[in-house]
Structure formats: structure tokens, C-alpha cells
N, C-alpha and C positions, 0 to 999 in steps of 0.2 A: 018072821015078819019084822022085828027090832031093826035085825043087818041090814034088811031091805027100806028101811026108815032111814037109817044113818049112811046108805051109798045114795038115798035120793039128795039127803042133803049135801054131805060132800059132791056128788054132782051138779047141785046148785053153787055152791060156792066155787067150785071151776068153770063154771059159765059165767060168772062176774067176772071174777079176778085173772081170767087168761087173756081176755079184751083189756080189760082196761089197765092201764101201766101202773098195778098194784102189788103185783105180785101174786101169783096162783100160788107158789111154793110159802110165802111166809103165809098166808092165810091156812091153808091146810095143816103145816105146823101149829098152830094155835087153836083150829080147831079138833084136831087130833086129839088136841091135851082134855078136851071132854068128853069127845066120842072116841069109844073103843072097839073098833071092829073085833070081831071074834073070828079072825081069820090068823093066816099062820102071816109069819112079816115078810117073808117071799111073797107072798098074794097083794100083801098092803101095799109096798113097793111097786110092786108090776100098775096094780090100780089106779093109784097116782096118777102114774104115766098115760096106762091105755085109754082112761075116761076121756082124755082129749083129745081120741078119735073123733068123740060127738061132738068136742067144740069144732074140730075141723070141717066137718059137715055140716056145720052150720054157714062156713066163710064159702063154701063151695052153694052151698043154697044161694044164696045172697046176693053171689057176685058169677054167678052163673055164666052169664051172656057176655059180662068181660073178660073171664079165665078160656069160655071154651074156644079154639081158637082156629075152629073149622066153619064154615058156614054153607051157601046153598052152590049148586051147581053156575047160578045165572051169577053169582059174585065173587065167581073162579075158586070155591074150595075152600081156601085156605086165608084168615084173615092175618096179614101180616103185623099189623103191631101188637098183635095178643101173642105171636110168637115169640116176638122183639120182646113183650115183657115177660114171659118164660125164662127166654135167654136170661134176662136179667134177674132177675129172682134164683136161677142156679147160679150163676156166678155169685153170687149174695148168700147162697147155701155154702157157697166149699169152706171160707173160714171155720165155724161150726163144723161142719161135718170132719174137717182134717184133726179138729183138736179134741170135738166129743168123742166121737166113734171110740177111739183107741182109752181115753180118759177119764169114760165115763164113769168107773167102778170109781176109782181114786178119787176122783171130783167129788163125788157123793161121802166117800169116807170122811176126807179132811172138811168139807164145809158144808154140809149138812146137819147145822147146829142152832140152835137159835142167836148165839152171839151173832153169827153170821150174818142170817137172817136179820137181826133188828139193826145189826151197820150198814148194810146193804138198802134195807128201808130207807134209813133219815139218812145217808149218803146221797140216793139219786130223786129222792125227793129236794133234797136241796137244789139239788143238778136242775131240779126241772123248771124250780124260780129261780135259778141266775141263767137260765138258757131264754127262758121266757121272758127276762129282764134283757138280756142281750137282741132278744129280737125285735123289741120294740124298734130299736133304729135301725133296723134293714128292713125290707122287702124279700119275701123266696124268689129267688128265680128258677125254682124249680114247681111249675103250675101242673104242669101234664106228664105223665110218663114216659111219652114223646123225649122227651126233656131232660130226663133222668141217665146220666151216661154213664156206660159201661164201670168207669172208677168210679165213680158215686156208688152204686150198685155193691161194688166192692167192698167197698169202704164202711157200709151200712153192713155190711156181714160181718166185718172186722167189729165193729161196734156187738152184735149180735154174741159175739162169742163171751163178751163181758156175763151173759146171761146164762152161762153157765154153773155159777156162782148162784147158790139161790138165796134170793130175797132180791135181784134185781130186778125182775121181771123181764121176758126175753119184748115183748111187747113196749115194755118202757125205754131198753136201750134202744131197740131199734130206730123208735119215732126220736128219742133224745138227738141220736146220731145223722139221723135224715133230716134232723131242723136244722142241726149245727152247719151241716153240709147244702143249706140252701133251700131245700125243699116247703112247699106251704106245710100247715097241719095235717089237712087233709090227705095228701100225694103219703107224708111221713106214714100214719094212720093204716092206711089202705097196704102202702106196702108191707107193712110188718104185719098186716093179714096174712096177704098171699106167703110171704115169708116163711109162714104159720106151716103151710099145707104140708111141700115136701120135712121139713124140719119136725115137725110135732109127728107125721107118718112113722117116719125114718127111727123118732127115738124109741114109739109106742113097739113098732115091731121090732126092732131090738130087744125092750124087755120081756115083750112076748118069747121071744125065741132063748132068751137066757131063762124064763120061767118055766119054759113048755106049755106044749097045748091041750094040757089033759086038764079037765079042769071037773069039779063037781058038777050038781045041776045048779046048787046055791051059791056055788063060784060064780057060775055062766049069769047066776039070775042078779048078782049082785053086780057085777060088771055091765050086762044091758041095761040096769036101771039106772046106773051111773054116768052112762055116756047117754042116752036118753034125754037126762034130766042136763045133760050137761051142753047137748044141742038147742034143746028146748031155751035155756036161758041165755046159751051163748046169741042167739040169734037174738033177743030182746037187748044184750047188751050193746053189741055190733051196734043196729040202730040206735039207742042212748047215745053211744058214742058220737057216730057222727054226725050226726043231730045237736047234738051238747059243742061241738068244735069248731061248727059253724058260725057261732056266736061268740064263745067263752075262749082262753087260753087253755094250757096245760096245770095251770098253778095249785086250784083247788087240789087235784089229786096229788102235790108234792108236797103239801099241807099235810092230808088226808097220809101219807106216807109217815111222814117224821113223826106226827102223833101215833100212828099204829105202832113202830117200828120202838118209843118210847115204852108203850104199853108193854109189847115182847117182852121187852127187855125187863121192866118192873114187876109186870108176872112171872118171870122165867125166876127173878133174882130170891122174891118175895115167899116163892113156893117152896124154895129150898129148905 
């Protein structure tokens, strides 16, 4: 019953921090350091990853009617700018997928640390008050997806791959990199949802498949309650978010970064 206590919360804390440009990976580090699953660290590993099947199921709940991209017979099939933003969202996938796929083991050896983790915090949290300070004097000209071209598209995947590094938040580069390049908050926001879907799929069943798929019942049971709990709140944060964007900038949360990213670091240093 404990394990099944402590994958609800870790479930809960990756349905906050996978939305909002916080970082999922430096949160989970710090809470790690007081919950200790009683699992093997192959299992831990895998977990991580796979609970944010359930965050992904919550972007596809949500945004349902704008991903699906087929509709009724009387409006010929097939809706083309939901295709048009498929298209673009894979193109926005291949950076990441060229560099994780092959890198992933290594990436996790070398900076999967908390040093990492807390320069990567108060690094792009700075980023987010002088990007948010820079935008003051422009206007997006990127309103609609419409909007959004093929290089832009690109170019926001090239940003994406920075989040392979963890403590950057792959959700905070992307919106970083799509403000830079033009786009409102919102457009930034929403893309680095759909972004989410293939990207967060792709990485969960890779570690499924380097884990294998034998699992206990208390495996199965701590992993459903994990992604569960991580749809559940992913879907409360999604709304927070773009509700909160509508009105406010990005600043708060780059605030909210350098001071976590401090703490890391003064508890990591202080424990020794």
C-alpha cells in the first residue's frame, strides 16, 4: 500500500511539472531524495519515463477536436489544417528524435545529476525573464498555426533537443524557442503540447522495450496508479496554464525556477 502511496504522488508531481516549464526531471530528483520506492532502479528508471503516457492522454483529451484530423463525410473526410499541423509538429520531432534515439543511455549517464539539474534550473529561468523582457517591444506575428512555417517548426525542434539535458524542461525550451521565433504565448504553449505526444510516446516505449514487458502485479499496479494520477492532474495543469497566459507573462515561473534550482543545489551540497 506505501509503493502505491508514493507512485500516486510521484504521479502527481509529473502532472504539474511536465506542463508547466518547470522542469518534471529536477522536481522528481528532489523528490526522490525522500521517497524511496522499493523497487529495483531498472523499474525506477523505466517509471519515470512511462508515467507520462498519462500526462499525454491528458493533451489528447483536451485538445481532441484540434489533433483529430478527420471529420464527417458532408466536409469531405479529411480536415486539412489539422494535417498541415501534424506535418509540422513531425518536422519539430526529427531534431530530438536524430539526437535522443541513439544518445539516450549516454545523456542520462553524464547529466543526470543534480549539479545539472540546478544550472539548468536558474539558467533558463533567467532565460524566461530576459526573453520576456525582450518581448515587451515586439508583437508575435505568429497568432495561428496557420502561421507557424515549416522553419519555424524546425527550428522550435532544434530548441526541443536543449531538453534533453535534464532540468531544462523540454516544455520550457520549446515555448522559450517559439516566443524567440515570433510566436504569441499561447501558439508557443499549445505547440509544445502537441510536441509532447509523438516525443513523450516515442521515449516511454523505448524504455519500455529496453526494460521489457514482464512486469509483477505490484509493478503493473504501481505504474497504473502513476500514470492515473499523472493524467488526472496533468489535465488540471494544461487548463491552469492557459488560463494563467492569458493574462500574465512567463516570469513568475522563471522566478519560481532560480529559486528551486538554488534550493537543489543547497540541499544536494548541505547533505553531504
Amino acid at each position: 500500500m506505501l509503493e502505491i502511496l508514493k507512485a500516486l504522488l510521484l504521479g502527481i508531481v509529473e502532472g504539474i511539472t511536465e506542463w508547466l516549464p518547470i522542469s518534471s526531471t529536477g522536481h522528481m530528483i528532489l523528490v526522490e531524495e525522500f521517497i524511496h520506492m522499493n523497487v529495483s532502479s531498472e523499474f525506477m528508471e523505466m517509471f519515470r519515463v512511462v508515467i507520462q503516457l498519462g500526462a499525454i492522454l491528458a493533451v489528447v483529451v483536451l485538445y481532441f477536436k484540434k489533433l483529430w484530423p478527420f471529420c464527417s463525410p458532408k466536409n469531405g473526410w479529411v480536415k486539412k489544417d489539422t494535417w498541415m499541423l501534424w506535418f509540422k509538429v513531425l518536422v519539430a520531432v526529427l531534431p530530438a528524435a536524430v539526437i535522443g534515439i541513439p544518445f539516450d543511455d549516454q545523456i542520462d549517464a553524464i547529466f543526470y545529476n543534480y549539479q545539472t539539474v540546478a544550472v539548468t534550473l536558474i539558467l533558463y529561468g533567467v532565460l524566461f525573464i530576459v526573453v520576456e523582457n525582450y518581448n515587451k517591444k515586439r508583437r508575435p506575428r505568429v497568432k495561428t498555426f496557420a502561421d507557424l512555417s515549416w522553419s519555424m517548426a524546425l527550428f522550435i525542434g532544434v530548441f526541443q533537443v536543449l531538453a534533453l539535458i535534464p532540468g531544462t524542461s523540454r516544455s520550457g525550451a520549446t515555448i522559450l524557442g517559439a516566443m524567440l521565433l515570433g510566436t504569441s504565448r499561447y501558439i508557443a504553449a499549445e505547440f509544445s503540447f502537441f510536441l509532447a505526444i509523438p516525443v513523450m510516446f516515442g521515449a516511454s516505449l523505448l524504455k519500455l522495450v529496453k526494460f521489457g514487458f514482464s512486469f509483477t502485479s505490484m509493478e503493473l499496479t504501481i505504474l497504473a496508479v502513476g500514470m492515473i494520477s499523472a493524467f488526472v492532474v496533468s489535465i488540471l495543469a494544461i487548463k491552469f496554464l492557459m488560463g494563467y497566459i492569458k493574462k500574465n507573462d512567463f516570469k513568475s515561473f522563471g522566478y519560481y525556477r532560480i529559486v528551486l534550482g538554488v534550493l537543489v543545489l543547497a540541499y544536494f551540497i548541505l547533505a553531504k
